[in-house]
C-alpha positions in Angstrom: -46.5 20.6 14.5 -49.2 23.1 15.1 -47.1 24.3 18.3 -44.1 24.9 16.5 -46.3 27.3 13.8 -47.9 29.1 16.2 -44.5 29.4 18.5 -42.7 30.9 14.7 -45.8 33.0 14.3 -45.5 34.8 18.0 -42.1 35.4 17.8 -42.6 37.2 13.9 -45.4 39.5 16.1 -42.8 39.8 19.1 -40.5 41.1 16.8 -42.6 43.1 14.5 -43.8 44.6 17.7 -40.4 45.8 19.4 -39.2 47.1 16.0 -42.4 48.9 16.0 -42.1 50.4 19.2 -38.2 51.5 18.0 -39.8 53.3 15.4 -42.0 54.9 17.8 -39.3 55.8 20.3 -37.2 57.4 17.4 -40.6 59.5 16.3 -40.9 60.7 19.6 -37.5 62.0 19.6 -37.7 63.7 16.8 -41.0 65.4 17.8 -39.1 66.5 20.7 -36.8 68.1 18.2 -39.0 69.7 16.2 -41.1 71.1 19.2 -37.6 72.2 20.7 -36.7 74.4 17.1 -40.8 75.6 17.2 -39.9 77.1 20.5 -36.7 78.4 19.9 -38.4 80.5 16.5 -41.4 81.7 18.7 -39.2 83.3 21.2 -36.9 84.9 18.7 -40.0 86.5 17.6 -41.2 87.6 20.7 -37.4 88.9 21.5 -37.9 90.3 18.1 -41.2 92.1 18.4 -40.1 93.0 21.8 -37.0 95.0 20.2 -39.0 96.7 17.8 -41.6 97.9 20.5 -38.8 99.1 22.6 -37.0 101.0 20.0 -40.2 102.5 18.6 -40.7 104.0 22.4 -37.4 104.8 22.5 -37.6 106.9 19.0 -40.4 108.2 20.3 -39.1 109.4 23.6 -35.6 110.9 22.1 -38.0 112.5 20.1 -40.5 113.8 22.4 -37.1 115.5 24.7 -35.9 117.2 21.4 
């Protein structure tokens, strides 16, 4: 009898424990999504800054031949 509870009781951890770690697995992906979009908005801002440096220089240049 007290085999039997404790045999039900492991496999309620063994489960609770693989559904845990499927919840893990899908929070990692999603990390990895939201890690991939952070990176994706910092180099649009460096592209960004980067533009506006080189057309500043370039203003400046035209300018400085006129």
């Amino acid at each position: 009898m007290e085999d039997n509870r404790i045999q039900a009781q492991l496999d309620k951890h063994t489960s609770q424990i693989s559904k845990l770690f499927s919840k893990i697995d899908d929070t990692n992906g999603c990390i990895v999504k939201i890690n991939n979009s952070l990176l994706q908005i910092k180099y649009s801002i460096y592209g960004a800054l980067g533009f506006y440096v080189i057309t500043q220089i370039g203003i400046i240049e035209a300018l400085k031949i006129i």
